[in-house]
C-alpha positions in Angstrom: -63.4 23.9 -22.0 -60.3 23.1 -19.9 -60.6 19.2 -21.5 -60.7 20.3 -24.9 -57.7 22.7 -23.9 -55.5 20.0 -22.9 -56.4 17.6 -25.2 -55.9 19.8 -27.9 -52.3 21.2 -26.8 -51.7 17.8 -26.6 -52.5 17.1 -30.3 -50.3 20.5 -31.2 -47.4 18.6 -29.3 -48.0 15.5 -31.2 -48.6 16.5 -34.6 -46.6 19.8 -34.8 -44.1 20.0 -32.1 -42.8 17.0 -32.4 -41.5 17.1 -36.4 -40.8 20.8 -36.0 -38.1 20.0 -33.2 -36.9 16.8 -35.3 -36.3 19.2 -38.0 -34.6 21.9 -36.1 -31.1 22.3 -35.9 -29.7 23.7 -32.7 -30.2 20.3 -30.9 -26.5 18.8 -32.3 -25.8 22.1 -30.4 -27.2 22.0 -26.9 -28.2 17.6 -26.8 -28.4 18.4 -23.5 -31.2 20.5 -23.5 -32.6 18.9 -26.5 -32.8 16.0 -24.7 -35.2 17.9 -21.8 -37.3 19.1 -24.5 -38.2 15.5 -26.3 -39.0 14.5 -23.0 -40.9 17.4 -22.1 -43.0 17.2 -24.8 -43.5 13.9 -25.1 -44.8 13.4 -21.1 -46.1 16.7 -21.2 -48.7 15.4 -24.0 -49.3 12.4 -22.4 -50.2 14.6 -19.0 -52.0 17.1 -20.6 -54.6 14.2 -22.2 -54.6 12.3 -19.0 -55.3 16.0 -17.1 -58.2 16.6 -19.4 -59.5 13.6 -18.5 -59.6 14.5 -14.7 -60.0 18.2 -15.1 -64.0 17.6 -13.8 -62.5 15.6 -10.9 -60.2 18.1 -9.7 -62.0 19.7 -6.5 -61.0 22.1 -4.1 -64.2 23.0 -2.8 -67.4 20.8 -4.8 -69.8 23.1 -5.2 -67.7 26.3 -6.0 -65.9 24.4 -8.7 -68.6 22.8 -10.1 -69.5 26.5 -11.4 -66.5 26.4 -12.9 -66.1 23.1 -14.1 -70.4 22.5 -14.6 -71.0 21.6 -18.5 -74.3 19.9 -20.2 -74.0 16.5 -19.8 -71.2 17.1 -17.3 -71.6 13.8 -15.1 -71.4 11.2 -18.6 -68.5 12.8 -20.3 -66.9 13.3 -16.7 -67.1 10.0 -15.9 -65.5 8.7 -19.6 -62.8 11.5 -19.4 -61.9 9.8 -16.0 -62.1 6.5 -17.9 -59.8 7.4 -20.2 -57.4 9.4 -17.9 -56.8 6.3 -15.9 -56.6 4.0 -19.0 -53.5 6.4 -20.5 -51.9 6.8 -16.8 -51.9 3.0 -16.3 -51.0 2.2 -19.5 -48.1 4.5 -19.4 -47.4 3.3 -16.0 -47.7 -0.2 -16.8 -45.0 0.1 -19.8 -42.6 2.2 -17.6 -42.2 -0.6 -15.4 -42.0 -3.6 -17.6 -39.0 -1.1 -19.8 -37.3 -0.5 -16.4 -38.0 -4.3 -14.9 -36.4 -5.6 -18.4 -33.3 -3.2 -18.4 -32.2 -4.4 -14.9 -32.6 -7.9 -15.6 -30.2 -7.3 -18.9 -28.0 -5.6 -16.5 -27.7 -8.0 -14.1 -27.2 -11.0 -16.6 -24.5 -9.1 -18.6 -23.0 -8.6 -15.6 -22.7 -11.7 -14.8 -20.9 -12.7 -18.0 -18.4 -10.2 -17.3 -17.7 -11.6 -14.1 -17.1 -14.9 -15.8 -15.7 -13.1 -19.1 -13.8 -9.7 -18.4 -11.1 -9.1 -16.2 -10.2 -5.4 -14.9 -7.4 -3.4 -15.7 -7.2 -0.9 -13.1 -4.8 1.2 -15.4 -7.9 2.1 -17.7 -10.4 2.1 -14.8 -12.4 -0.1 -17.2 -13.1 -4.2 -17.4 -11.7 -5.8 -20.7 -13.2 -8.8 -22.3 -11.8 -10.6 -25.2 -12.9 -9.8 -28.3 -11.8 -9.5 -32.1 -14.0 -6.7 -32.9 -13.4 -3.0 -31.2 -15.9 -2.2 -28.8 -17.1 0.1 -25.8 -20.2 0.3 -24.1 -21.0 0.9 -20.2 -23.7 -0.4 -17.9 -26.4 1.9 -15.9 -24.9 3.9 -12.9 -21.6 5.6 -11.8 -20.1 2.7 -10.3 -20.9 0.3 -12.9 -18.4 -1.1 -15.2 -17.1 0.8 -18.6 -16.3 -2.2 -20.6 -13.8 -2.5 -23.7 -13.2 -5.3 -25.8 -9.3 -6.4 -26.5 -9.7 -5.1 -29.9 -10.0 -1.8 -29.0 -7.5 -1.6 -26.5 -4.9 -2.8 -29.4 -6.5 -0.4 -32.1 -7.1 3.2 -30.4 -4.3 5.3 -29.2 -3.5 6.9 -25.7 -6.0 10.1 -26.6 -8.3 7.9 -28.2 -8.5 5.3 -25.6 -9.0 8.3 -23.0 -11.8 9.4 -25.2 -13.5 6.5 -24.8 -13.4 6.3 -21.5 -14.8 9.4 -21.0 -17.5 9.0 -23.6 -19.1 5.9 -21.2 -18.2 7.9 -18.0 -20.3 10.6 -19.2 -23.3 8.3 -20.5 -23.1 7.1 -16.9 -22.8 10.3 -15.2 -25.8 11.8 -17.1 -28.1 8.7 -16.4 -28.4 8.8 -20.4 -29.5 4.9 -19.9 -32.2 5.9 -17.4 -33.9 8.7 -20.5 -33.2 6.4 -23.1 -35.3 4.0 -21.6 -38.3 6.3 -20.6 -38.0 7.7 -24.4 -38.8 3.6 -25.3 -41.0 3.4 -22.4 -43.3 6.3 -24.3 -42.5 4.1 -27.8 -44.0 1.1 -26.4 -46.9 2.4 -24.6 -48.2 4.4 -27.4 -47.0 2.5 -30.6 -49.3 4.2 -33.3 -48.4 7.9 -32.1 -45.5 8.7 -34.5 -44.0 11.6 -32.1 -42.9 9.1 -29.4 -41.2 7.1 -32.0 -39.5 10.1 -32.5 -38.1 10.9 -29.4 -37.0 7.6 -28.5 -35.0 7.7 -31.7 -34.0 11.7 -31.4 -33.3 10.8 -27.2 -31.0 7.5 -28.3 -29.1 10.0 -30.9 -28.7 13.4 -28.6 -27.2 10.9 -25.9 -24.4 9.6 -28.1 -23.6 13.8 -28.9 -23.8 14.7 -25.5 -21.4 11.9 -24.3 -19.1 12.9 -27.4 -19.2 16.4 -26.6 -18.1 15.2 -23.2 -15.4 13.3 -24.5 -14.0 16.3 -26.5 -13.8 17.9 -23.3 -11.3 15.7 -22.1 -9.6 14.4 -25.3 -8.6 16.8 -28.9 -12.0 16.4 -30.7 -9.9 14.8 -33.5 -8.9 11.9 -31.3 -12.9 11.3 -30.4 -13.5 11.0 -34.3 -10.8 8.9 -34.7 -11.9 6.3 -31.7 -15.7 6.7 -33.0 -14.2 5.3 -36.8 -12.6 2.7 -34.7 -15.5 1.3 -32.5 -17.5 0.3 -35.4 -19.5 -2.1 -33.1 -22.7 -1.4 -31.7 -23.6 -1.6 -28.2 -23.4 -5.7 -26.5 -27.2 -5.9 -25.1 -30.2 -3.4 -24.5 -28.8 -2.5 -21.2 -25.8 -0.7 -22.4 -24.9 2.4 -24.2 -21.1 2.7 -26.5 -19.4 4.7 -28.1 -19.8 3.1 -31.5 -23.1 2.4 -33.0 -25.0 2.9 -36.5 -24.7 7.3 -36.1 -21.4 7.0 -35.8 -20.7 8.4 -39.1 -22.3 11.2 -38.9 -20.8 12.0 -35.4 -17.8 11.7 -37.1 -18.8 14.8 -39.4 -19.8 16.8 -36.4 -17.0 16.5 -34.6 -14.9 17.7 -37.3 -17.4 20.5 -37.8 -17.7 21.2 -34.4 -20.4 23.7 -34.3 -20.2 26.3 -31.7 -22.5 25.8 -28.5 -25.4 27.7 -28.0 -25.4 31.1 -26.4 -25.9 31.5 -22.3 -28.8 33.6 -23.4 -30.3 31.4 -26.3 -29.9 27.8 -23.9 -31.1 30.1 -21.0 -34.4 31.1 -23.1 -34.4 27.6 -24.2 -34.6 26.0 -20.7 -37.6 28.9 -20.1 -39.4 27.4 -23.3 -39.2 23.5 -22.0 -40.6 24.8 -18.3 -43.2 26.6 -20.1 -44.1 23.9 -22.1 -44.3 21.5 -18.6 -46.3 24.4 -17.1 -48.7 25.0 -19.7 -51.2 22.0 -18.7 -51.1 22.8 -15.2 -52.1 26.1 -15.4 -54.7 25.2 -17.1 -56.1 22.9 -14.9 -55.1 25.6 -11.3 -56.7 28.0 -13.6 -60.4 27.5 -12.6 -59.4 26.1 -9.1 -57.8 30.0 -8.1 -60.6 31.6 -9.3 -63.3 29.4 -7.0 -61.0 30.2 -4.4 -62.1 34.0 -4.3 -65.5 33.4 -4.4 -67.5 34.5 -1.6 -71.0 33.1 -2.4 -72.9 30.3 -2.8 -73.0 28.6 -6.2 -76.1 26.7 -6.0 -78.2 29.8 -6.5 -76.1 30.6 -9.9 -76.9 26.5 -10.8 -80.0 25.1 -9.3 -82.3 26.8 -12.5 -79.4 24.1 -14.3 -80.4 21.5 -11.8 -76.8 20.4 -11.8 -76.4 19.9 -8.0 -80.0 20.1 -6.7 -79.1 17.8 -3.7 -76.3 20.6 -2.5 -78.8 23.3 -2.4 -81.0 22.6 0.1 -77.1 23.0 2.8 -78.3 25.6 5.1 -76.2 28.7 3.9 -78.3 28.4 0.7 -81.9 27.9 2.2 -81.8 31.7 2.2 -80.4 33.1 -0.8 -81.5 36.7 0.3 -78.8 36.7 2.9 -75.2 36.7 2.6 -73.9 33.3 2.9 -70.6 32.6 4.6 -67.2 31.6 2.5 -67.7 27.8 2.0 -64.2 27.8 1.0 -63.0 28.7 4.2 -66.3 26.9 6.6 
């Protein structure tokens, strides 16, 4: 029962939490949070089907969980469960590391060119390259470069330029590169599952809003639309996010929109909803775990009619089931 639990909530993540939160609307209001809840949901079914797979293998104490846990046929589909469990984990484990392993070596050859290519302009705080096209984009990290190409430097304004800036200061500051990344990470690993498509794409887009929303912080929220019309260019290389981009229309229309943020109380209930959502699976799992912890018998008289663990029942505190046997949990 706890398998098919997990494995099921995971298929409710996949096939209906997943669209329902691509269709909702409050995300363009809290990315932030948004942001927490793709990648919630998106681990959290990948856990939840790599739990069910180990739920058997979880032990406290053997033979009081194995009451618990105990179903026909219990050693075969315990032993593919664990199969499949470690399959998904290293899979997903595998595909995290070859993401992350490719992302620094983009960073550390683009960097690289900009030694050869930019030169800094400690007035903007920012390396400029030359260029005919107007671009921004920033590399992973606080203290890595915000780049801008001499096209842009010419075309935005004071407020615009400043918008900018703090656009790829705050893709930095929120390790934006880092989620992005774990969002394709997911993608890659598990390429048929439409919901991880999903959030890589719905992760990518929030980013750019949160680092706008950033940016309107510091700068008239006119002056970031105008710099976003201006910096039609995408991003130079996989290892860096900018303020232009494909969406940058329709951050344009938000901006101008500006729709209001979301309530302390509704981003408050929100944040309750994503830790629910992370703590679901687990509980699951402790669930069977705290109640074998309270027993004060012997299980091998409930199961040895079963002949589930035969072998266990001939321990000493069982040879006489007419006595009270001592707390295994605590011998």
């Amino acid at each position: 029962m706890i398998a098919a639990t997990l494995l099921a909530y995971a298929a409710l993540l996949l096939t209906a939490g997943a669209p329902a939160l691509a269709r909702a609307a409050w995300p363009d209001r809290a990315p932030g949070l948004a942001i927490a809840a793709w990648l919630a949901l998106a681990g959290t079914a990948v856990a939840s089907v790599i739990l069910g797979g180990l739920a058997t293998l979880l032990t406290a104490c053997v033979m009081a969980l194995r009451a618990r846990y105990a179903h026909p046929g219990g050693a075969a589909l315990a032993g593919a469960g664990a199969v499949a469990a470690l399959a998904v984990a290293f899979r997903l484990t595998w595909c995290v590391a070859v993401t992350l392993a490719a992302a620094a070596r983009a960073g550390r050859r683009h960097r690289r060119g900009l030694a050869l290519a930019g030169r800094a302009d400690r007035r903007l705080g920012a390396v400029v390259v030359d260029h005919h096209e107007p671009a921004a984009w920033c590399l992973p990290g606080i203290r890595r470069p915000v780049v801008l190409t001499t096209a842009a430097v010419e075309a935005l304004d004071g407020p615009q330029l400043a918008a900018v800036l703090a656009h790829e200061r705050a893709h930095q500051r929120g390790r934006h590169h880092l989620l992005v990344a774990l969002a394709a990470a997911l993608a890659a690993a598990f390429p048929r599952v439409p919901a991880f498509r999903m959030a890589r794409e719905q992760v990518a887009r929030l980013a750019e809003l949160a680092a706008d929303d950033a940016a309107a912080v510091a700068s008239p929220r006119l002056a970031v639309a105008g710099a976003l019309l201006a910096m039609g260019a995408p991003p130079a290389g996989a290892a860096a996010l900018g303020a232009g981009g494909s969406s940058a229309a329709s951050r344009v229309r938000r901006l101008i929109a500006a729709p209001a943020p979301l309530s302390r109380v509704a981003a408050a209930a929100g944040a309750l909803a994503v830790a629910a959502l992370v703590a679901f699976p687990l509980l699951v799992v402790a669930a069977p775990a705290a109640a074998a912890r309270g027993e004060n018998h012997c299980p091998c008289r409930d199961i040895t009619a079963q002949s589930v663990l035969p072998a266990l029942c001939a321990h000493p505190p069982c040879a006489d089931a007419g006595k009270t046997p001592p707390n295994l949990l605590q011998g």
